[in-house]
N, C-alpha and C positions, 0 to 999 in steps of 0.2 A: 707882169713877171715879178716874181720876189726877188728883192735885191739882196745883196751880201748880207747887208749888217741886219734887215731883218729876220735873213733865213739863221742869222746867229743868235739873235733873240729867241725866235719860237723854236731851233733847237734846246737852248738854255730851261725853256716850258716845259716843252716835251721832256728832260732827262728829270726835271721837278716832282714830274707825272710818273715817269718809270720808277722811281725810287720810295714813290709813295705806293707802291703795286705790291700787293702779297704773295710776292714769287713763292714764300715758302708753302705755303698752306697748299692742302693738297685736293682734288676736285672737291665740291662743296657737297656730295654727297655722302662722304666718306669722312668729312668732318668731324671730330670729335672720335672715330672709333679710333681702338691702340691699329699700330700699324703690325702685319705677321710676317716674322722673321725667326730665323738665327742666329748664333754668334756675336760675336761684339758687336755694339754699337757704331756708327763709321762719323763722318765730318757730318753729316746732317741729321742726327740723332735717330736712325733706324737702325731696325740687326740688318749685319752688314749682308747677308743673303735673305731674297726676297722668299717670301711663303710662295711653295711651291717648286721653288727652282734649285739646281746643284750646279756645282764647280767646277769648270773646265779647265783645263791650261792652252789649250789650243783654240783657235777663232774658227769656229764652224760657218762656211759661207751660206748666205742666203740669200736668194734675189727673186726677180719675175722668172728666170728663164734666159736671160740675155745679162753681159757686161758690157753695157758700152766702150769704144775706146773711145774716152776726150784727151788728145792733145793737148798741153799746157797754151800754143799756140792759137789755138780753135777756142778754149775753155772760157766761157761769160759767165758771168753771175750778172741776171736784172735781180730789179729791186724796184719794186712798185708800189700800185695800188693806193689807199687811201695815206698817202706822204705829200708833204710839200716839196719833198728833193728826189723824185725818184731817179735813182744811178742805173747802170752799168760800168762792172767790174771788167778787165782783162787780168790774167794773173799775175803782173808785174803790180798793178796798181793794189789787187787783193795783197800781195804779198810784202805792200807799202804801208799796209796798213799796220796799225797796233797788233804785238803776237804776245802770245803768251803761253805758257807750258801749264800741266797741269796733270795729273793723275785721279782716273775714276774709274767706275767698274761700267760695265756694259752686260744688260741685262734683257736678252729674250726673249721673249712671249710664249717662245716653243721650248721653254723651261731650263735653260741654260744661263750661266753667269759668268764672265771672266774677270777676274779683280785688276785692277793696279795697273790699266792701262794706262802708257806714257802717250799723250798726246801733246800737239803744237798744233795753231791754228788762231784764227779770231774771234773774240766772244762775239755770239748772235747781236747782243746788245749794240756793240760799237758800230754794226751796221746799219741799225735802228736809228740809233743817234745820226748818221750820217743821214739818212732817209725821213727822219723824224715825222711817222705817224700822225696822221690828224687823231682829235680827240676822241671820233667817233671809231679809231681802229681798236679792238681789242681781241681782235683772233690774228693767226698766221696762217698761209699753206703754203708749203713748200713743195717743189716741182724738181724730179730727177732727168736727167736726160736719157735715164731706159723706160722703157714701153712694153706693154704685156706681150708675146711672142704675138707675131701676126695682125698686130692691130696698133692702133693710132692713142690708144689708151698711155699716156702718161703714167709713173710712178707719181701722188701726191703725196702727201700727209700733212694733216695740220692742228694747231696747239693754241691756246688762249695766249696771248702776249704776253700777261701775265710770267708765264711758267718758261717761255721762251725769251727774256731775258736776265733768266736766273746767271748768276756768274760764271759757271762751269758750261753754260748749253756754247757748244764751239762750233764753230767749223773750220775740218780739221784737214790739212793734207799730210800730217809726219804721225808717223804711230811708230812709240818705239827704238826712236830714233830716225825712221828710213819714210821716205815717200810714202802715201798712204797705197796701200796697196790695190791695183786694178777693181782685185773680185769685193774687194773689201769698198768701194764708191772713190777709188780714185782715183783723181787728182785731189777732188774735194768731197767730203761729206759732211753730214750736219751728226752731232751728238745729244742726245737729252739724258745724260746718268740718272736722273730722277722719274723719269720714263719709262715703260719698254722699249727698246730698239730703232723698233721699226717708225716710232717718230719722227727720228733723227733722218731725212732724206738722203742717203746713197747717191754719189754723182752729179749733187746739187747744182742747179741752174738758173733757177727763180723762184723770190722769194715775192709775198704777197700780202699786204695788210690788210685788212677787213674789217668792214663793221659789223655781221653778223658771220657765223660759226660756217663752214664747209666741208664736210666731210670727205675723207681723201682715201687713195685707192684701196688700204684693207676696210678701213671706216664702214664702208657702204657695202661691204661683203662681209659685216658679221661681227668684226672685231671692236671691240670698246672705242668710244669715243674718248675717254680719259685718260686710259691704259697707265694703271696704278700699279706697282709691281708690288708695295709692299698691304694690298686689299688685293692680292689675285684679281683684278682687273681686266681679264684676255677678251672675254667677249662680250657684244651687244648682251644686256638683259632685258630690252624693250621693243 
């Protein structure tokens, strides 16, 4: 069993490792082109609307077919996989954790954008840190608590570590000021602004580290494995 003070050390390695990771950069195939947009420029030097997409004021809901209800009470977050600390969360202890506020846009696949959402919640990273990855993790999937109607199928979706410790990927349960809302994944969802959407897990329940890549529930039905918003990114091209 790892004791305290080493699981303090090869966390201290492992954040060594995070920081030396090219969160910014964008799939490696896309490298080098200009990014297609609109409008100003925003914090991460793209036009602030992705090519392709227009401006909503309202949050259009999207799901499998189902909202789960999680109870604050009921609600777990694991954390596994290739870590040397793998946790579980209750929401007293999630909500013990570091918070922080932060405003981004959120942006959809199915060509919709909403600016200057107020969120609160935990950066992905600081749960990373707490689970600290072995060296050979460099993908993530993430696991909703809804299911496709009628079947035993899981919400997935998953992201290079990489891009999943950017500072802004949160997970969130206040949007706005107020509770995250049911239809919207909560109590808790996950966010990726530098994403499409549906990256970001809805109703999040387990998170997963990996040594090779896993494609998650739209993945494997079509949708881009990179989901780049500002390269129109929406679907499989192979």
């Amino acid at each position: 069993m790892t004791d305290k003070s080493d699981l303090v050390e090869r966390r201290l390695k492992y954040i060594k490792r995070q920081i030396a990771l090219d969160q910014g950069t964008v799939n490696v195939r896309f490298r080098g082109m200009r990014p297609e947009g609109s409008g100003p420029v925003n914090r991460h030097g793209m036009p602030a609307l992705p090519v392709g997409q227009h401006e909503v004021k309202n949050w259009p809901v999207l799901d499998l077919g189902e909202q789960p209800v999680v109870t604050l009470a009921e609600w777990k977050l694991e954390v596994g996989g290739l870590t040397e600390n793998p946790l579980s969360l209750r929401w007293d202890q999630f909500l013990a954790l570091p918070q922080v506020e932060d405003v981004s846009d959120f942006h959809c696949v199915t060509t919709w954008s909403r600016f200057n959402n107020q969120w609160r919640g935990v950066r992905f990273k600081t749960i990373a840190e707490l689970a600290v990855p072995h060296e050979r993790a460099h993908y993530v999937e993430c696991t909703g608590y809804d299911f496709a109607p009628g079947t035993y199928i899981p919400y997935t979706t998953n992201l290079p570590l990489a891009r999943a410790v950017d500072d802004d990927v949160l997970l969130v349960h206040t949007w706005e000021g107020q509770p995250l809302p049911r239809e919207h994944g909560g109590p808790c969802r996950m966010i990726t602004p530098k994403l499409y959407a549906w990256k970001g897990a809805k109703w999040i329940r387990k998170i997963e580290f990996l040594a090779e890549d896993r494609k998650g529930f739209w993945e494997v039905r079509g949708y881009s494995n990179s989901a780049e918003p500002w390269f129109n990114d929406r679907y499989a091209t192979g």
